[in-house]
C-alpha positions as a printed NumPy array, in Angstrom:
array([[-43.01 , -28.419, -13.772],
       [-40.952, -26.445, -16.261],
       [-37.613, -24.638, -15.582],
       [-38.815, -22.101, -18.628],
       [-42.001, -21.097, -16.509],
       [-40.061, -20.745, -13.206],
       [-37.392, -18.265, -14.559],
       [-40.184, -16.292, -16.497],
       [-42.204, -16.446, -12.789],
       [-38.898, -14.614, -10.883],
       [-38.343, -12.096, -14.013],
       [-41.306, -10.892, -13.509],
       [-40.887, -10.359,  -9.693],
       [-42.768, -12.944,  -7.97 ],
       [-42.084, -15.406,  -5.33 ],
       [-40.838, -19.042,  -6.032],
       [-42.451, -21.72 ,  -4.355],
       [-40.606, -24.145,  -1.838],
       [-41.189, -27.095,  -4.261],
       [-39.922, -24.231,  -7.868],
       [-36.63 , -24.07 ,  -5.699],
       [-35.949, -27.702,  -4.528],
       [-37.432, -28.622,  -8.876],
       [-34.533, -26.083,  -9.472],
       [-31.538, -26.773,  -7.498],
       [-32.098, -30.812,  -7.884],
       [-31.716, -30.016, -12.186],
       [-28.814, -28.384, -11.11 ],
       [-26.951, -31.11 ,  -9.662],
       [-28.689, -33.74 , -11.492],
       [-27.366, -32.132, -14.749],
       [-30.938, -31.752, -16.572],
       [-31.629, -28.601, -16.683],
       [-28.916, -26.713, -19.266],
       [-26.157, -24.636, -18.665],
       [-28.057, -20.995, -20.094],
       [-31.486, -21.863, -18.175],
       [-29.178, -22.529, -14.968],
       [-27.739, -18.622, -16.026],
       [-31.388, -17.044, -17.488],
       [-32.786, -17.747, -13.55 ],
       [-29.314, -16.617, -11.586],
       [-29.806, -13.512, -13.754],
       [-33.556, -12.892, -12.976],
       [-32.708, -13.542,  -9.24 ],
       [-29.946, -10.725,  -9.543],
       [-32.168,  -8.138, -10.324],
       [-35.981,  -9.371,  -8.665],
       [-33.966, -10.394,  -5.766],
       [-35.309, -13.239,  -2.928],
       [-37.651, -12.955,  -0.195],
       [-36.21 , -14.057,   3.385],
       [-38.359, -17.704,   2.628],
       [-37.013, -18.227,  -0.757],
       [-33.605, -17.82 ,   0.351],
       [-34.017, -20.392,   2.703],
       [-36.008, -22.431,   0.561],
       [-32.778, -22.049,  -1.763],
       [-29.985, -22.622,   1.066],
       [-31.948, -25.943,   2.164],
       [-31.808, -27.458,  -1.177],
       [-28.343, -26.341,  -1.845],
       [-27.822, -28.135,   1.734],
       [-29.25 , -31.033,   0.94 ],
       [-28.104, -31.422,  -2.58 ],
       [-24.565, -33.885,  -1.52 ],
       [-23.699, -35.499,   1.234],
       [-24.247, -34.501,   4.697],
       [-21.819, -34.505,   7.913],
       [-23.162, -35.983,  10.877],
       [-21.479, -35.286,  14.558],
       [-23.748, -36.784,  16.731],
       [-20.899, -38.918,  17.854],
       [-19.436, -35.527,  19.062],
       [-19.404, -35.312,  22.816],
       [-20.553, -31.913,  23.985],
       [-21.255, -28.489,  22.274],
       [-20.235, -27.872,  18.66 ],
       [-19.067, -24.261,  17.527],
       [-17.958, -23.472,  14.111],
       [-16.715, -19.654,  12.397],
       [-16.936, -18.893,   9.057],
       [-15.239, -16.076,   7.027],
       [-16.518, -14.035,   4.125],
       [-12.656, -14.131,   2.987],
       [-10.299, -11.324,   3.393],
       [ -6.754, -10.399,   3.177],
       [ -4.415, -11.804,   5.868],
       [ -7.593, -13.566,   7.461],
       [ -5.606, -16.525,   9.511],
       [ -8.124, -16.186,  12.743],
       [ -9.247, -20.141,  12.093],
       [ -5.798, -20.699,  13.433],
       [ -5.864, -18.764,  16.17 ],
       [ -9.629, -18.995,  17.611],
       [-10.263, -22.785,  16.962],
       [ -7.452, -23.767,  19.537],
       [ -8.231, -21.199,  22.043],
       [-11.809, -22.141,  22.041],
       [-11.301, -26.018,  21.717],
       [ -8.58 , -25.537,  25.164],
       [-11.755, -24.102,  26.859],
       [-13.902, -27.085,  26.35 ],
       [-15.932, -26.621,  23.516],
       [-15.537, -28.599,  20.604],
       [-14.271, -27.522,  17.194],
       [-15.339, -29.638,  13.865],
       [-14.1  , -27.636,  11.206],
       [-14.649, -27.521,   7.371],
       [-12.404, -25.066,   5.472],
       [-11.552, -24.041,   1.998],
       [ -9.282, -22.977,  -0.214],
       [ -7.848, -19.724,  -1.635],
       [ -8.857, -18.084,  -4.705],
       [ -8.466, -14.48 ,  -6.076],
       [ -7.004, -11.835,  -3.302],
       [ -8.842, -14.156,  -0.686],
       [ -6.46 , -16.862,   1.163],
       [ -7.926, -20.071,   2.43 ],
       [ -7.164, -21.542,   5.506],
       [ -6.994, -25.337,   4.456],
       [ -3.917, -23.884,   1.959],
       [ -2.465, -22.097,   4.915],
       [ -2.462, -25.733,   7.041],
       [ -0.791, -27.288,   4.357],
       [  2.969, -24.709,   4.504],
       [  3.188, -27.372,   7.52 ],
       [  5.432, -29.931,   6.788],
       [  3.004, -33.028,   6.287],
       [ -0.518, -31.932,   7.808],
       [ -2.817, -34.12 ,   6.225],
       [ -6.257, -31.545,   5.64 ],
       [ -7.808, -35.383,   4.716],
       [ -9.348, -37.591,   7.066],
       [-11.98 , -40.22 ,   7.408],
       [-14.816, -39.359,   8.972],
       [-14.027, -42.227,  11.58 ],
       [-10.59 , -40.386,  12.392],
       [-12.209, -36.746,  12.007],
       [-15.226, -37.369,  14.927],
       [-12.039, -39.326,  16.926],
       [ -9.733, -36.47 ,  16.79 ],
       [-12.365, -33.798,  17.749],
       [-13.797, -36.21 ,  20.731],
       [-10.309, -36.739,  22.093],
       [ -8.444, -33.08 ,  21.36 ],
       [-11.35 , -31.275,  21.007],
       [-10.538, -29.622,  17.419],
       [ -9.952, -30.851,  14.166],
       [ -9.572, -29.189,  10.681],
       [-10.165, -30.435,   7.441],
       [-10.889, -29.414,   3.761],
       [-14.542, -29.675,   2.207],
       [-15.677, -32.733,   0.615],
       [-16.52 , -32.86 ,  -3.121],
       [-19.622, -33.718,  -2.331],
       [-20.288, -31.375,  -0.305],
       [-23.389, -29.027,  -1.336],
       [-22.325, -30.308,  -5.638],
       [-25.194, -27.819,  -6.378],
       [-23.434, -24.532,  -5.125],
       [-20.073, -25.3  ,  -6.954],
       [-21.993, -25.71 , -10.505],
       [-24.129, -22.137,  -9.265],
       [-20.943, -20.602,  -8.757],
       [-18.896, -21.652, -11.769],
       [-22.124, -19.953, -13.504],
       [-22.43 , -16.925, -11.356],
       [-18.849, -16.519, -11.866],
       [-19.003, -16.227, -15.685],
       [-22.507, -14.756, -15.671],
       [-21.733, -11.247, -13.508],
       [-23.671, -12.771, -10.847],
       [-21.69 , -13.783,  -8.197],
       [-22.949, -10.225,  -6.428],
       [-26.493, -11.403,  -5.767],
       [-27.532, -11.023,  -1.706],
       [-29.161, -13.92 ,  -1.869],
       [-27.288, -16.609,  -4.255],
       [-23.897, -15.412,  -1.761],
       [-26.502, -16.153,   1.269],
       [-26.922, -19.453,  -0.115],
       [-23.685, -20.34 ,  -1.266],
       [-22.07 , -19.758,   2.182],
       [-24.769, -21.487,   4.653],
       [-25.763, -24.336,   2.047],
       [-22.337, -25.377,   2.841],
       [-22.177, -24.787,   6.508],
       [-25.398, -26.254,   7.003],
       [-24.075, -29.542,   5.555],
       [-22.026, -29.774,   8.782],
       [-24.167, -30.41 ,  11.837],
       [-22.723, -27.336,  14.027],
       [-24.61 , -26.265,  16.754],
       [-23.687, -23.   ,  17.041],
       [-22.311, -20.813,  14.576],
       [-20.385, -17.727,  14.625],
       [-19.859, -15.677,  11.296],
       [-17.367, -13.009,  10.922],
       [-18.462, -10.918,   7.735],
       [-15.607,  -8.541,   6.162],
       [-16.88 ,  -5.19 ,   4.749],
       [-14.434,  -2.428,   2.747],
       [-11.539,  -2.768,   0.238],
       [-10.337,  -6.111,   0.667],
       [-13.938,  -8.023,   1.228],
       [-16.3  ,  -9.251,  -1.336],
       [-18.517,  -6.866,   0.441],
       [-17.233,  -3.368,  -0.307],
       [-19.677,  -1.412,   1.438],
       [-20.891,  -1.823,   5.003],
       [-24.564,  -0.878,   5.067],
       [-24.607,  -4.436,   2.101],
       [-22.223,  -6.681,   4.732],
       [-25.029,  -5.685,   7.225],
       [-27.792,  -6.893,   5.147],
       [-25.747, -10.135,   4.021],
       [-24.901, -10.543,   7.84 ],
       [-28.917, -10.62 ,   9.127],
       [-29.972, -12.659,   6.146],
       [-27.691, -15.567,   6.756],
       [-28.163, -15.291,  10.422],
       [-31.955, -15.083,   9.939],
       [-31.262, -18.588,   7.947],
       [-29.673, -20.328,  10.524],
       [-31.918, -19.514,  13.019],
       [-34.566, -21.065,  10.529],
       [-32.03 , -24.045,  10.615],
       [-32.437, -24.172,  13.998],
       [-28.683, -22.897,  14.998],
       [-27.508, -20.283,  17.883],
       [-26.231, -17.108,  15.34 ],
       [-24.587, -14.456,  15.545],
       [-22.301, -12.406,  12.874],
       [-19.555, -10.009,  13.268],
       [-19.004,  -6.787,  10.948],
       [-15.652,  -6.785,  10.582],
       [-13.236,  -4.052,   8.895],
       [-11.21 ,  -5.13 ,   5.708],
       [-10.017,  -2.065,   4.413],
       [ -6.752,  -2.999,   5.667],
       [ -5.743,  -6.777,   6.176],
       [ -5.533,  -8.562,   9.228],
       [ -2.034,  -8.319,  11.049],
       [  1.146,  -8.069,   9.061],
       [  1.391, -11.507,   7.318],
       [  0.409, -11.905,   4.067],
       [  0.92 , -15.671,   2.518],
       [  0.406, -19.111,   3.699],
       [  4.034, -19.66 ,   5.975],
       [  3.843, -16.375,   7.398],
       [  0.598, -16.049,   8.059],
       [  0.905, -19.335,   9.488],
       [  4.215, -17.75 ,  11.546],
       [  2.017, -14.937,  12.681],
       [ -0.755, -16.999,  13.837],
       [  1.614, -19.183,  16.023],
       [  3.278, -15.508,  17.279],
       [ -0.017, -14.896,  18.118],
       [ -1.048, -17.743,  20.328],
       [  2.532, -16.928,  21.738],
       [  0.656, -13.692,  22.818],
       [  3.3  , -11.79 ,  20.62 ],
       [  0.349, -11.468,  17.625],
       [  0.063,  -7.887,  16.131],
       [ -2.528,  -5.784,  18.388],
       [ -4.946,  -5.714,  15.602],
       [ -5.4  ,  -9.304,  14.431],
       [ -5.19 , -10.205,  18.198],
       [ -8.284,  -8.332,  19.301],
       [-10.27 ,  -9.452,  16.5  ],
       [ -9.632, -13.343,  17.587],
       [-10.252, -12.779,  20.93 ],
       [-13.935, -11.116,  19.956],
       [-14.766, -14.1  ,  17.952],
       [-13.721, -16.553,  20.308],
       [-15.761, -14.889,  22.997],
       [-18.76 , -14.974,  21.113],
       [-18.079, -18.691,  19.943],
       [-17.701, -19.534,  23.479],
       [-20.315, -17.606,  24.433],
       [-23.248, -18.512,  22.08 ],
       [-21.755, -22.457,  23.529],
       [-23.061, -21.403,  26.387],
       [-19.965, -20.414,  28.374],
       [-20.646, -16.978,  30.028],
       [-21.433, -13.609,  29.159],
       [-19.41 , -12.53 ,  25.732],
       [-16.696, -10.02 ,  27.917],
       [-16.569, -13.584,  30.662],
       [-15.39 , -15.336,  27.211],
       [-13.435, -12.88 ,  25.698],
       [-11.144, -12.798,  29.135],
       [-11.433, -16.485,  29.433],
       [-10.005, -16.469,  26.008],
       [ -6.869, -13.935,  26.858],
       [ -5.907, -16.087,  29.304],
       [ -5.554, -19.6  ,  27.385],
       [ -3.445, -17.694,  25.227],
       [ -1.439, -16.368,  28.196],
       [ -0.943, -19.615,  29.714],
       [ -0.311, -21.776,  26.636],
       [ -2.562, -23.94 ,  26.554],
       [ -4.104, -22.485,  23.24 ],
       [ -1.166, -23.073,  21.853],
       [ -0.66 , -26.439,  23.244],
       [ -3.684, -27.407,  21.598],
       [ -3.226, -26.016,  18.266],
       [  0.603, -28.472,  18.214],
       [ -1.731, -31.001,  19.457],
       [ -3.807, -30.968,  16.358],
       [ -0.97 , -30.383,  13.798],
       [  0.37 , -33.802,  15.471],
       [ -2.689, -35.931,  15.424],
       [ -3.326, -34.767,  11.234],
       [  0.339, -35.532,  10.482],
       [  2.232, -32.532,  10.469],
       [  5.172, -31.414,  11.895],
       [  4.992, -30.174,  15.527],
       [  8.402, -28.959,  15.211],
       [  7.258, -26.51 ,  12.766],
       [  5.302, -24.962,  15.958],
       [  8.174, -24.962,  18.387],
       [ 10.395, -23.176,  16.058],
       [  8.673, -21.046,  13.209],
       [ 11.53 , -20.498,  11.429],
       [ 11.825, -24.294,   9.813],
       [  8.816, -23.232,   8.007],
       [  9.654, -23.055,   4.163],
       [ 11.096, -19.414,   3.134],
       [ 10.659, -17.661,   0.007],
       [ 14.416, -17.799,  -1.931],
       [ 14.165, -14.144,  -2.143],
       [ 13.142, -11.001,  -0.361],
       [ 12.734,  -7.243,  -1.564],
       [ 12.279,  -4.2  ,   0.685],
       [  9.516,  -1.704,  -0.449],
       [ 10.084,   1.848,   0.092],
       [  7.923,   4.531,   0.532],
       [  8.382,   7.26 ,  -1.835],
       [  7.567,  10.172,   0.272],
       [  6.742,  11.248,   4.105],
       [  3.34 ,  11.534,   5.534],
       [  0.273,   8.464,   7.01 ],
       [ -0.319,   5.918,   5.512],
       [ -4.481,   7.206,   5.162],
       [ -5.519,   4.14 ,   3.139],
       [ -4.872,   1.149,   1.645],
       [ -6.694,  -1.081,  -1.462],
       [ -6.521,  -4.379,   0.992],
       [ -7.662,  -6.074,  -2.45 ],
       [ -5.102,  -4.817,  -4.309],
       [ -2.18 ,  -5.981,  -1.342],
       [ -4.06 ,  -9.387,  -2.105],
       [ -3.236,  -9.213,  -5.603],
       [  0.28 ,  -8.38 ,  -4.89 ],
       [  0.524, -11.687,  -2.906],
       [ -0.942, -13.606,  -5.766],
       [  1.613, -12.016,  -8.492],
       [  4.265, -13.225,  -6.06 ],
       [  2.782, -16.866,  -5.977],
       [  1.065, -17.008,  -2.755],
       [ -2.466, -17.654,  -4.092],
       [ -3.978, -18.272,  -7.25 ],
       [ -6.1  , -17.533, -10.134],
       [ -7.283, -21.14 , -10.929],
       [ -8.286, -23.891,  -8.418],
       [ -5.803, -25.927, -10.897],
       [ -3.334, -23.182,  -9.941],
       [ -0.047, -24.279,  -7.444],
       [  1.023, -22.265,  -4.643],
       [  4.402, -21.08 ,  -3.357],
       [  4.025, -21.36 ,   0.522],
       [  7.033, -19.277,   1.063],
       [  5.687, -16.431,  -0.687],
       [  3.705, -13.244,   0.132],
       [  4.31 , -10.016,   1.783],
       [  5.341,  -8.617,   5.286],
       [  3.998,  -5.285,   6.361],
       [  5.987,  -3.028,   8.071],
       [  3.475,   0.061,   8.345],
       [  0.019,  -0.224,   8.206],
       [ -2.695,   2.859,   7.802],
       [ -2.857,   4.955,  10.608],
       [  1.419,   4.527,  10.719],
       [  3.756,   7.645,   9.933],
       [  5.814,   6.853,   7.447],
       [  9.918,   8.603,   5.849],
       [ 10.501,   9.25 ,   2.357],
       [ 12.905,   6.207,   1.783],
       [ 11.261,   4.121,   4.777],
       [ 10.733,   0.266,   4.421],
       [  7.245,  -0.287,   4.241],
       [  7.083,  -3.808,   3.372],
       [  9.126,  -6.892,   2.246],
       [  7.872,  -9.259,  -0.572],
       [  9.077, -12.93 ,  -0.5  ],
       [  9.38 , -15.14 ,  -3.989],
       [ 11.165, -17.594,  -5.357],
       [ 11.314, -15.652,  -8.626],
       [ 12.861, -12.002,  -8.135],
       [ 11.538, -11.009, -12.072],
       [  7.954, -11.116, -10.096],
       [  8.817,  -8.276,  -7.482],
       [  8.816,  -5.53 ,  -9.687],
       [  5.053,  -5.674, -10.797],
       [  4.035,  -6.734,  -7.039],
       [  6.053,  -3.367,  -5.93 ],
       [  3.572,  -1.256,  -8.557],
       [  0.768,  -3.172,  -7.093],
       [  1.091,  -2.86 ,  -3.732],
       [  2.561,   1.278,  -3.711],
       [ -0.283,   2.064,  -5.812],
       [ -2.554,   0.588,  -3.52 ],
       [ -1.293,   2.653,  -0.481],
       [ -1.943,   5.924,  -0.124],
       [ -0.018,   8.669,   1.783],
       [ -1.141,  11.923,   2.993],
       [  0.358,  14.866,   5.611],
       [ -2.224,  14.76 ,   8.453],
       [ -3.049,  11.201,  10.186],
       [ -6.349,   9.64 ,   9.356],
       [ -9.284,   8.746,  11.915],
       [ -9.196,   5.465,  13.477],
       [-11.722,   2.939,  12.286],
       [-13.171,   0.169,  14.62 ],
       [-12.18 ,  -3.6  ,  13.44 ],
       [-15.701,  -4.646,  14.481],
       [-18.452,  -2.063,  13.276],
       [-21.222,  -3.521,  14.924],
       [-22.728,  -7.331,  15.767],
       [-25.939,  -9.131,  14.439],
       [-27.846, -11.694,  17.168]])
């Protein structure tokens, strides 16, 4: 078998054969096939696409190219979400708690932050000593005896879809239906989940801009998993504005605590509670609106919260932190932005308010790239809000005030301002099963 007759096969439009794929992906993390053959067959699949069996044919072998995680040892049902990335995104915090206090257990894999997009394992780590490493002994312990534990991905997890990625990423590729398919499930498949919820972002501040694509993205990965053998179901969720107020790794952190406080902002609140009824749900406890109340009310009586300081304890961190937010690390500085004339707010580049963060030093550019935990942005008005000439529509937070000036541009060129108040949106356009 020849890598040179397999990328000529998918130029040409036709189908790949099971064994073409696994021949493919196993030169890819082997290291024998080349760098610009790896590229010539990315490209080919970008514009002949990948029929519903190849891209499972390519999600298996990206699944099965590292190390796997095995949870038998987990007593009872295992639910996982996973997040297309957005912009102020911090749900992981919020729903794994609430669902783990209802009995249903939570082994979670997360990443990090690159670009606009946050990551949830660098939002873990603004606590004071939480430890987003553990053994696997001490990871199947934690999630056994709490119910929910948290931890970064391994390096060996799926090796084949970081070297497609690096390529895609230089190659103008990284768009491609199916190579973002099986990218995201090649990982999640590597953890043995029963159940798995996706929440898929459409509009400004998503990967997926438009929402008729996050639709077809959303039924092709759940169309996988239920080849895998996993309960599915995905979530179309709105990301042309980001998610509550909190924007950075402490506050979002801050606002995710509020939030299992049952002080959260309306929006990012309702959003949690839908995906944690349909976690619990699809775990088989009760009807999705049974869940979702089920869910309200382990907020309301603490115990989601209790659970979450549970788990910062057990992986190190400082339970303190939860008690009182306001030990968190702060940004040295902070700068009010002003709007510069009355009207709505009628729309806002989410990725752009992203990019703001990350010229502040809340993200990066680089995996190599640090992070300032302290930094990011508040929002004070959001679209849909009436706004003054003059009025505060945001603070930014750095440890650098030279880097405000360029966020500012950013981030008031990104919000736009009209006389007459724009139509509500939903935050969940519709749900795949």
């Amino acid at each position: 078998m020849r890598i040179y007759d397999i990328i000529k096969k998918k130029r040409d439009g036709q189908e790949l054969s099971t064994e073409e794929i696994r021949f493919f992906v196993a030169g890819v993390t082997d290291g024998s096939i080349p760098d610009y053959q790896i590229s010539a067959l990315c490209m080919a699949i970008y514009f002949r696409g990948m029929s519903v069996r190849e891209t499972c044919d390519l999600t298996f072998a990206v699944r099965d190219s590292g190390e796997k995680v095995n949870f038998s040892a987990v007593n009872g049902i295992r639910v996982d979400k996973h997040s297309t990335g957005g912009v102020g995104d911090k749900t992981s915090l919020v729903v794994a708690p609430v669902v783990a206090s209802l009995g249903v257990k939570v082994a979670k894999m997360s990443g990090r932050g690159l670009g606009h997009t946050g990551g949830t394992v660098d939002k873990l780590e603004a606590i004071t000593g939480f430890r987003t490493t553990l053994s696997d002994e001490d990871f199947i312990r934690q999630v056994n005896d709490i119910g929910f534990a948290i931890v970064g991905q391994s390096k060996q997890f799926a090796p084949a879809d970081k070297k497609l990625y690096a390529l895609r990423d230089v190659t103008a590729t990284v768009d491609s239906m199916p190579l973002i398919a099986a990218s995201i499930m090649g990982k999640k498949l590597a953890a043995d989940d029963d159940c798995i919820v996706l929440d898929v972002k459409t509009g400004s501040g998503s990967f997926m801009k438009s929402l008729d694509d996050s639709k077809a993205l959303a039924r092709l990965m759940v169309d996988i998993g239920k080849n895998a053998g996993k309960k599915m179901v995905a979530l179309i969720t709105n990301m042309d504005r980001p998610l509550g107020s909190a924007i950075g790794n402490s506050l979002e952190v801050i606002e995710a605590i509020e939030t299992l406080n049952g002080r959260g902002p309306a929006d990012f609140t309702e959003v949690c509670l839908t995906l944690a009824g349909y976690m619990l749900s699809l775990a088989g406890k009760g009807s999705v609106e049974e869940c979702r109340q089920a869910a309200k009310r382990a907020i309301g009586d603490g115990s989601a919260l209790k659970k979450f300081r549970e788990t910062v304890a057990a992986q190190g961190g400082d339970a303190g932190l939860i008690d009182d937010p306001s030990k968190f690390v702060r940004a040295k500085y902070s700068h009010a932005v002003k709007s510069g004339r009355s009207g709505y707010i009628c729309k806002s580049d989410t990725e752009a308010y992203g990019l703001a963060s990350l010229i502040l030093g809340a993200g990066r550019n680089t995996a190599e790239d640090t992070i300032d935990y302290g930094a990011g942005i508040l929002l004070k008005r959001k679209t849909g809000d009436r706004v003054k000439e003059g009025e505060e529509i945001a603070t930014l937070f750095a440890d650098d005030r030279s880097l405000f000036a360029e966020a500012e541009k950013k981030l008031l060129s990104a919000t736009r301002i009209q006389e007459k108040k724009p139509q509500d949106e939903p935050l969940v356009y519709c749900v795949i099963e």
